[in-house]
N, C-alpha and C positions, 0 to 999 in steps of 0.2 A: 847643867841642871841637876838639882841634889835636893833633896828632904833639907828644912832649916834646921832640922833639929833631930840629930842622929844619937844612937846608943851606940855606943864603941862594942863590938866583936870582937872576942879574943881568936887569937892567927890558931892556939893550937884546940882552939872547939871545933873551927871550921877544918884542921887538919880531922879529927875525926871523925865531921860530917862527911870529907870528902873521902876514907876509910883509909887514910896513911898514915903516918906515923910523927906524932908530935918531935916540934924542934926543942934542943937542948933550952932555949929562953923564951918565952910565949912575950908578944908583944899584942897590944890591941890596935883594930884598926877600926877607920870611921864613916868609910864610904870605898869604894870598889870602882875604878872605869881602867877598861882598855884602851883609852883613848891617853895621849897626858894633859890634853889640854884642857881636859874635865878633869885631873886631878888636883886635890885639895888636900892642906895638910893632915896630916896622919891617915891619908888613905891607902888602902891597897890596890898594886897596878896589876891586874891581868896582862900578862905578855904572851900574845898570841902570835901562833905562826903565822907568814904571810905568805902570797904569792912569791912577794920578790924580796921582802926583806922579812925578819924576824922582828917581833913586835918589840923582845926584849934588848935590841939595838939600842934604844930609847930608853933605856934605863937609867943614865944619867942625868934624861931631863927629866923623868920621873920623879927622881931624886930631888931635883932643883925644884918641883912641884910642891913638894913634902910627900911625896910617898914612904911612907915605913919600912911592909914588906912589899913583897912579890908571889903570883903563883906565876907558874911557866910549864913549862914540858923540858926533860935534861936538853934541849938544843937551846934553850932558852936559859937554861940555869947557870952556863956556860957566862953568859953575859951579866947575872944579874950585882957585879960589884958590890958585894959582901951584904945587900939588905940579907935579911929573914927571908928567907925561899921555901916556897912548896911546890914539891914538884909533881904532876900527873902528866898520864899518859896524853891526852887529847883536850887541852884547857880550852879549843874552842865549842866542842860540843858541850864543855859543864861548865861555859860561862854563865848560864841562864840560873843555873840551880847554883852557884855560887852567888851572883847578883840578888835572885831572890830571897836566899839564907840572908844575908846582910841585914838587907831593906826589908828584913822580917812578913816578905809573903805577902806583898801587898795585893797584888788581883783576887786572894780570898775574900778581900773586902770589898770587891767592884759587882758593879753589872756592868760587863764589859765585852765587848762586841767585836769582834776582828772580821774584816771584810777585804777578801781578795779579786781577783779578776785581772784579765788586761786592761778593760778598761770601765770607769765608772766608779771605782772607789774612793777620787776624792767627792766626788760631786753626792754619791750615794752615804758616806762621812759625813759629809756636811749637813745634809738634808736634815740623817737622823739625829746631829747633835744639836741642830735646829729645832727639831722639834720636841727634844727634850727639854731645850732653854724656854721655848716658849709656855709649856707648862710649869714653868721654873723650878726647873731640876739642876743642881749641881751637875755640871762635868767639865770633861776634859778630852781631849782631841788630839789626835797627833796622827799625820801624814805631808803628802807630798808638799804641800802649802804653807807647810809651819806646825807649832805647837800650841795648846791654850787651853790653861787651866782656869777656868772661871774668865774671868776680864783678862789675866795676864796672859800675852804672846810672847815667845819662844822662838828664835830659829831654828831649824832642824837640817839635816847634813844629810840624810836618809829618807828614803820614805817608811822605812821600817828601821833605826836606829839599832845598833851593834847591841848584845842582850844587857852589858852593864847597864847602859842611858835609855833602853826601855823598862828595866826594875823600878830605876830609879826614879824616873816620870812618874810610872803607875805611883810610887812611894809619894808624889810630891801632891799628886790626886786625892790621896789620901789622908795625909796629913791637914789637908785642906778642908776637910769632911766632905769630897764630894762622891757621889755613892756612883755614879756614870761615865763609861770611859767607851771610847768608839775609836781604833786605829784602824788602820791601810798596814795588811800584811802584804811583802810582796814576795814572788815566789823566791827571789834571790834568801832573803829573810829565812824562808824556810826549808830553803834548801844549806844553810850556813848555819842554821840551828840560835840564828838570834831570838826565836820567841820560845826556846824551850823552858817553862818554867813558866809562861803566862800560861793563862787557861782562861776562857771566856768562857762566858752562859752562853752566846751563841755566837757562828759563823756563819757567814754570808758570803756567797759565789755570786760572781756578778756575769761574766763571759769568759771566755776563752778564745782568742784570734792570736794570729802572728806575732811577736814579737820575742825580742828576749832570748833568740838563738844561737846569738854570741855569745851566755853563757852555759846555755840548757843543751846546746848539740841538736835535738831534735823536740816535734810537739811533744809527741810520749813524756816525755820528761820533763817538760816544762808543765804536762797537765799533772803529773804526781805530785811535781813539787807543790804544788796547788793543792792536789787532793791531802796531803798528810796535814793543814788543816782539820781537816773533816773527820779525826780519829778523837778518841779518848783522851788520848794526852792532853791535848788541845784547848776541846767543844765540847761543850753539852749537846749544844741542837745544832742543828744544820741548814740554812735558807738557802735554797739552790734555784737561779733562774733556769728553768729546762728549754728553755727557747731556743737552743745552740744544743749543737750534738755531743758536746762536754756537758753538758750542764744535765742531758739526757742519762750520760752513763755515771757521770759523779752522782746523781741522785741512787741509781740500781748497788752502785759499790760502797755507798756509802758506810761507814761504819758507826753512825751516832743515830737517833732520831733527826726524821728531814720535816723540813717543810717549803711546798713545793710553788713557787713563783714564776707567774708566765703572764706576760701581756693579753694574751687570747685564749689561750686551753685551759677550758672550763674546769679539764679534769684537776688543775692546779689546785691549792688551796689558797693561794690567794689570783688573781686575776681581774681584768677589768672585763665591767659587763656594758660601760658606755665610755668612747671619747670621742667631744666635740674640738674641733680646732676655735677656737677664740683669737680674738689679738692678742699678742705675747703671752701664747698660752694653750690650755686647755681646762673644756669642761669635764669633771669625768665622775665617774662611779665604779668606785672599787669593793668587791665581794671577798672577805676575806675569812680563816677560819671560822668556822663552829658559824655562821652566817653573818660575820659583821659584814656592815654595810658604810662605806666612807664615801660622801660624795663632794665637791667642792671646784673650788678655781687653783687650778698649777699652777702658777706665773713664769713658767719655764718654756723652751722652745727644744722642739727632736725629740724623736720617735724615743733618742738612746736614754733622755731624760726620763720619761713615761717607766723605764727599766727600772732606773734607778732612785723612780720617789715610789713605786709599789714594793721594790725593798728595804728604802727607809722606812716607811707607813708599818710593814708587817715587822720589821725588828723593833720599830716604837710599840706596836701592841703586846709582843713579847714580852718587852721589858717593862711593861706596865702604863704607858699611854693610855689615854680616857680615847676610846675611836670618837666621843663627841669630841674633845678638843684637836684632837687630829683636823676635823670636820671643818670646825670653826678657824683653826692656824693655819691649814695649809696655804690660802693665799697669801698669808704673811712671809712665807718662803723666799730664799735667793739663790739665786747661782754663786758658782762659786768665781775666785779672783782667777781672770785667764781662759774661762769653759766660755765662750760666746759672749766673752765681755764688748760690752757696747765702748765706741770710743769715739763721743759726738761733741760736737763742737760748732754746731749749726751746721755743719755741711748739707748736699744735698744730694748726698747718698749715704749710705749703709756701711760702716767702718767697724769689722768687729777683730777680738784677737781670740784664740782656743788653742789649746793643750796637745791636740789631736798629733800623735807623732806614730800610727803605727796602721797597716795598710786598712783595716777595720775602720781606726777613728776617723781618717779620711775621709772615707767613704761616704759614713755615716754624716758627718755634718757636713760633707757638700751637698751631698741628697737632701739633706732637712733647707739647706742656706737657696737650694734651687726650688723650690716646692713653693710656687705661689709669687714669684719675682719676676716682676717685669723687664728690670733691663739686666744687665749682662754680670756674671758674676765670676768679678777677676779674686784667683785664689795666688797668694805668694806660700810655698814649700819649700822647705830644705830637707836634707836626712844628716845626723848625727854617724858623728865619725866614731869608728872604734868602736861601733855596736852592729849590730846583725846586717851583713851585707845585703842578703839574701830580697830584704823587705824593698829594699830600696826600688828596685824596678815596679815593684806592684804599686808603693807609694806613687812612682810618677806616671805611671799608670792611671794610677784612680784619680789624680792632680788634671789630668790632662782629658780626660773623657769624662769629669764634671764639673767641670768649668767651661765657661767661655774665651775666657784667659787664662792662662796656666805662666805662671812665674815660677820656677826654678831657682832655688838661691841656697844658700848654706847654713847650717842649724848650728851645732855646735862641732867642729872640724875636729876638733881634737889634737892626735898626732898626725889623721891624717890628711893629704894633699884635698884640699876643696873643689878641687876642678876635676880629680879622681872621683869624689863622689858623686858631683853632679852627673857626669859619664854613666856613671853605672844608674841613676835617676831616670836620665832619657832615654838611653837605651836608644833603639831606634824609633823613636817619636819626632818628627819634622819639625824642625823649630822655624818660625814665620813671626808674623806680625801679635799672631794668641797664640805663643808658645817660647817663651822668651826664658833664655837662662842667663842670672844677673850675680855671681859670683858674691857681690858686696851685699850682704843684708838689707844694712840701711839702705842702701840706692835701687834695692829691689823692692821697698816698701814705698820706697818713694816714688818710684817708676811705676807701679799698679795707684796709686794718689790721684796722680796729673794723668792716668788714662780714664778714672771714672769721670762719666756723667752724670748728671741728676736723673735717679731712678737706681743709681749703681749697686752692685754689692761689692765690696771689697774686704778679703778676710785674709789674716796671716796666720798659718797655722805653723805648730808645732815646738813653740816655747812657752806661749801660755805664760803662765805669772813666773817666769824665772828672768833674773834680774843681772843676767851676764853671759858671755858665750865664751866658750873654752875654744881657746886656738892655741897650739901649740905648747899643753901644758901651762899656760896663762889666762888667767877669767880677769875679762876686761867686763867692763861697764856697758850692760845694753839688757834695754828694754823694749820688746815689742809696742808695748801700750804707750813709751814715752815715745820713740819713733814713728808711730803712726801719727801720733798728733802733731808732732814736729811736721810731720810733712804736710799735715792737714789745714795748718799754719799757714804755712808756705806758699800752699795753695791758693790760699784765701787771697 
């Protein structure tokens, strides 16, 4: 993804933006990625260090891309067969401000919104670029779910993309004349310095729960990464739900203008003063700054949605939303692909699929899926391999004491052993008739099918709208939402 229509850069301006010393022959370049298989000809490759390999290894195929020159670091320089080389100390922290030099500064042109959390930012994304389109405002979008600038969709590899192919997005937003942009930062993102060089009019905190210890070591650090959002660099303003004991002390530390979001505490500036349960839904009335008053139909389901449309609603009035057509669009609203997606087919029970992969989201949506259900609510879980060990027991935990049925099965295995991580899932939880561990996905989707009855709920968590599962270094073909119906099929 690249602007159609780029001004070439000379290598040795950008040498003295970057404050080193021009090459003996200055060449121009026309676009900028670390990646190669976003490069194009006459661009420039970022070769960045890696974990396990060095970026600039790939400089051959770079080369075969049309890449011109190169920036690297000298362990990189090493490699870059004779392009134009510039060399700094740390090219992955001044990827952002080289990508942004390029693509000539594009988030100066946005209203643009970066919204973090464990969990709720695609859905809380979605909302607000919902409700920008419906008062029909230009934008653009990009997180876990994809890319989309106006009508056009994008695949994305990231939920927050490396800083070259998030400049360049911003740049394509732009080009476009659309003046609104709303991403999902994640804290990996900002702990690896992929958004340095964005800046949003505002941020938004959605929670803070478990996850993500596999890279972060500890919470501590996993809430910084989060917080260095919330500076200067960054954000203008700051929307922090206080409803969690992160969102408490991110408000007191904060280092920009806040404004302060909570379901219930008045003292908030924005909060709800009424919610009725409806069918698929609720009625509600939300008190927001300086006394707006938003009242209307949500067409959503769970407490965690309620979080997440009183943060969309308060960054759409930020950013210039009318609170009447707020008033008037909200039940035009949707959920998003994968969050409590319905997956009916006349059955005569309850088939949905959601996202929820961390012991919080769990939680949350078995508690919302049980609240008001008659018959029995069979839940299928796995835990993802080569991500945070730690979660796993609480996930089958919270799998097992709210549900009626508890399926055990496997997420995305990774490198590691599948029947290793179910182990560490159960822990010592009795497996019986409603506590069944089914190793095989698909036959675990299919085995909670043929055990509802009419009145049932049946939900699979934890892949949500992703359309493959990684075993062994290979992503094969699967979809939760195609597999349920296959087996609903079946059933029939």
């Amino acid at each position: 993804m690249r602007p159609i229509t780029m001004k070439t850069r000379s290598l040795n301006a950008l040498a003295e933006f970057l404050g080193i010393a021009p090459l003996p022959a200055d060449v121009n370049v026309s676009g900028v990625s670390s990646d190669t298989r976003d490069l194009d000809e006459g661009d420039l490759f970022l070769a960045l260090p890696g974990s396990r390999v060095h970026g600039a290894s790939f400089t051959a195929d770079a080369i075969s891309r049309g890449a011109v020159a190169i920036v690297t670091d000298q362990a990189g320089a090493v490699l870059s067969m004779g392009l134009p080389t510039l060399i700094i100390a740390d090219p992955r922290s001044r990827a952002g401000e080289i990508a942004a030099w390029i693509y000539g500064y594009p988030f100066r042109s946005l209203s643009a919104v970066g919204i973090t959390g464990t969990n709720g930012k695609t859905t809380t994304s979605s909302l607000l670029h919902q409700l920008w389109s419906l008062e029909g405002r230009g934008t653009g979008i990009l997180g876990t779910v994809g890319v989309s600038i106006g009508q056009e969709n994008f695949a994305t590899r990231f939920t927050t993309p490396e800083a070259t192919a998030l400049q360049a997005f911003a740049a394509m937003v732009v080009e476009r004349h659309l003046n609104y942009f709303v991403m999902e930062v994640s804290s990996h993102a900002l702990a690896q310095s992929r958004v340095r060089s964005a800046h949003f009019t505002a941020a938004a905190f959605t929670n803070l729960t478990q996850d993500h210890l596999d890279f972060h070591g500890t919470m501590e650090q996993y809430f910084l990464a989060k917080a260095k959002l919330f500076t200067p660099e960054y954000s203008d303003i700051g929307f922090i739900n206080i409803d969690g004991e992160y969102g408490e002390r991110l408000a007191q530390m904060c280092e920009i203008p806040t404004v302060l979001i909570s379901r219930s505490q008045k003292k908030a500036d924005w909060h709800y003063t009424s919610i009725t349960r409806v069918e698929r839904g609720y009625e509600v009335a939300i008190r927001g700054s300086g006394g707006i008053l938003i009242e209307g139909y949500l067409p959503l389901i769970g407490e965690h949605n309620l979080d997440n449309a009183i943060m969309a609603i308060a960054l759409a009035v930020q950013t210039g939303v009318d609170p009447i057509s707020i008033s008037a669009n909200l039940r035009n609203v949707h959920s998003v692909a994968g969050r409590l997606e319905s997956i009916s087919l006349g059955q005569d029970f309850t088939a949905l699929v959601d996202f929820a992969h961390s012991p919080d989201a769990v939680t949350r949506v078995l508690t919302t899926l049980r609240s008001g259900l008659a018959g029995k609510l069979i839940a299928v879980l796995g835990c993802g391999g080569d991500r945070d060990r730690t979660k796993r027991p609480l996930m089958g935990q919270a799998l097992r004491e709210l549900s009626d049925v508890a399926i055990f099965t496997s997420d995305n295995p990774r490198s590691e052993d599948p029947q290793s991580i179910l182990r560490e899932m159960i822990g010592d939880i009795e497996l019986g008739e409603s506590a069944l561990a089914i190793s095989d996905r698909s036959q675990a989707i299919t085995t909670a099918v043929f055990m509802a009855e009419k009145g049932d709920l049946v939900v699979i968590l934890g892949k949500g709208h992703e359309a493959g599962q990684e075993i062994n270094g290979v992503k094969y073909p699967f979809d939760d939402r195609v597999e349920l119906a296959r087996a609903i099929k079946a059933k029939s």
